[in-house]
N, C-alpha and C positions, 0 to 999 in steps of 0.2 A: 575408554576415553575419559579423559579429563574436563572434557566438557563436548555439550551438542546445540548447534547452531540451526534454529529450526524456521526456516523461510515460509511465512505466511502471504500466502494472495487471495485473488477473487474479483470478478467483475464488479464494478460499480454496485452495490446496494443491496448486494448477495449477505451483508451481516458482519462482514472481516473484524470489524472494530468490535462489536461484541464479542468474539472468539478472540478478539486477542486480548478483552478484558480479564474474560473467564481464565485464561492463561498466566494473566497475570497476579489474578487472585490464587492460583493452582502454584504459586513462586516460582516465574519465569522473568529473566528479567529481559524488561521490553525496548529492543532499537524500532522507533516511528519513524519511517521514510516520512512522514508526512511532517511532521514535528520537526526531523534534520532538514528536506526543504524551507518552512519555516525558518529556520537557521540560519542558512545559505542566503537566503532573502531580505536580511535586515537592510535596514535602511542604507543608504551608499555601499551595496557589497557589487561588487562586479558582475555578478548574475543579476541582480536589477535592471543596471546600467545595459545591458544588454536585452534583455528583454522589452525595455525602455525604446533600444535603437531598433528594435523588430517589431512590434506591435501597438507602438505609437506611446507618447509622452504620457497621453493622460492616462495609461495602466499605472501611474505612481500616480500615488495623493502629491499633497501638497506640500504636504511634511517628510516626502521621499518615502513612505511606505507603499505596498504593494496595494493595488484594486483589485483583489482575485475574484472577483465576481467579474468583470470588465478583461478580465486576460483571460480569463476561463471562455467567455462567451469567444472573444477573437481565437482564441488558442484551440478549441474544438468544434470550428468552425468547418473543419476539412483533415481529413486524414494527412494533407503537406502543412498544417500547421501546425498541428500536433504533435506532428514531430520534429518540427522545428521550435517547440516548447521544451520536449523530452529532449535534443543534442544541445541545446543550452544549459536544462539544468541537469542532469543525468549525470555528469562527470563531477561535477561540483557536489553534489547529492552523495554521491557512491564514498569520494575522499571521505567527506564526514562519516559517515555508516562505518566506513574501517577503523574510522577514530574511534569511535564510539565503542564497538568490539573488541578493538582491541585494550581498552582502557577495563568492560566489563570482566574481561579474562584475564586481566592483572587484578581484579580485585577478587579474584576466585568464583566469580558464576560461573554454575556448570547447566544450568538451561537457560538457552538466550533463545527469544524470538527476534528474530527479523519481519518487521512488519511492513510490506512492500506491495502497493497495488500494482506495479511492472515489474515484479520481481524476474521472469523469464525474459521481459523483452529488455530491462536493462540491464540483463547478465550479472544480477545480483543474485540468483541462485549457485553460483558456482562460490559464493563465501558459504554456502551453506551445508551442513551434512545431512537436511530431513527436506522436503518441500512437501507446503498441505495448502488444498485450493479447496474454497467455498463457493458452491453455488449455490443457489437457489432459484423458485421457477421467475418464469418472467414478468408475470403480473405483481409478485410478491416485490421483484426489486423496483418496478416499475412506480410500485405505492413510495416506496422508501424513498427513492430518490427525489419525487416530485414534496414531498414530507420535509426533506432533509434540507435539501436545497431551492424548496419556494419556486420550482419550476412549472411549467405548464406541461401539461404531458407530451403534447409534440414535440419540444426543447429536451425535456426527460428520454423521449425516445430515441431522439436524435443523436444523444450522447451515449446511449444504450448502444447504439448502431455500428457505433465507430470504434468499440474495445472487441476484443476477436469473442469466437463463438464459444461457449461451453466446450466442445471437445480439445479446444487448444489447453486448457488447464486440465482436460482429462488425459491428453497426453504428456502432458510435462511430471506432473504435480506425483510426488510417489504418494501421496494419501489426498484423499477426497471427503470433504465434510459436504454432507446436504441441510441448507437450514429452510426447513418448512416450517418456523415461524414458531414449534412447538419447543418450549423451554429444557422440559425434560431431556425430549430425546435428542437435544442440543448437547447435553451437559453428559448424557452417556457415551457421547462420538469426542468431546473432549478429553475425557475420560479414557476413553480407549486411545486416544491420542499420547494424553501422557504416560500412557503402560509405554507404547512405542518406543518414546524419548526414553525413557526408566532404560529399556532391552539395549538400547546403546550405550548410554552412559556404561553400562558392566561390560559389553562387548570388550 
């Protein structure tokens, strides 16, 4: 293969963003679902304006920017809000990601990650030739999140509650990373990661 497209996920607080650092230190080049959201979201873009008409005006500042602390609270309110978050922006989201790959495969990368926290549920696995899911246990992501995003643990938990359970990524996912928090044996399951992508690329 001329190149391999390798779909990274994981639950809320499981670590994804450090594994796909490490990866990118390892010379992978990296598409951020979260970054192309970002994108997608600029001020007067059509997914605002819409998001706007669902979940109320003041999710935009003043200056037409997004409140994502204020859409996040509404937005994972309920499993029918959430996904009424995800079929607003998920097609918008997806266009760019193929932009994006297919711009990185005209400039000769031959390891791309796709960095995707709905990788499986917004059928963004199927651009890809590898999928790897990170868990880890549940106090561990439980600290992270409340850490990350200045939550209260009920709030942390609550958002914890509403992404599917571990075995949904253990049945999707062709490889499984576990981060118990220990650096080392992080960076040896990376590590054996990239042998992986390496045995394709020559395939």
């Amino acid at each position: 293969m001329n190149h391999v497209i390798l779909g990274l996920t994981g639950p809320t607080g499981s670590g994804k963003s450090t594994i796909a650092s490490m990866l990118r230190q390892r010379g992978f080049a990296v598409v951020d679902a979260d970054q192309v959201a970002r994108e997608v979201m600029e001020p007067g873009s059509p997914v605002l304006v819409r998001l706007q008409d669902v979940f109320g005006r003041d999710v935009l500042e003043k200056d037409g920017s997004l409140n994502r602390k204020k859409l996040a609270a509404r937005a994972f309110a309920s499993p029918q809000s959430t996904k009424i978050l995800n079929d607003i922006t998920h097609s918008a989201i997806l266009e760019e990601m193929e932009r994006h790959l297919a711009s990185l495969q005209e400039e000769g990368e031959r390891r791309i990650l796709l960095d995707v926290p709905l990788l499986f549920e917004s059928g963004s696995d199927k651009m890809c030739h590898m999928t790897a899911a990170v868990l880890a246990p549940k106090e561990t992501r439980l600290a992270r999140i409340i850490e990350r995003d200045g939550l209260t643990r009920s709030e942390a938990l609550h958002r914890m509650g509403i992404q599917p359970e571990d075995d949904f990524y253990r049945k999707r996912a062709d490889i499984l990373l576990t981060n118990q928090g220990d650096a080392k044996e992080l960076e040896i399951q990376v590590d054996a990661l990239c042998r992986q992508v390496e045995r394709r690329l020559v395939d």
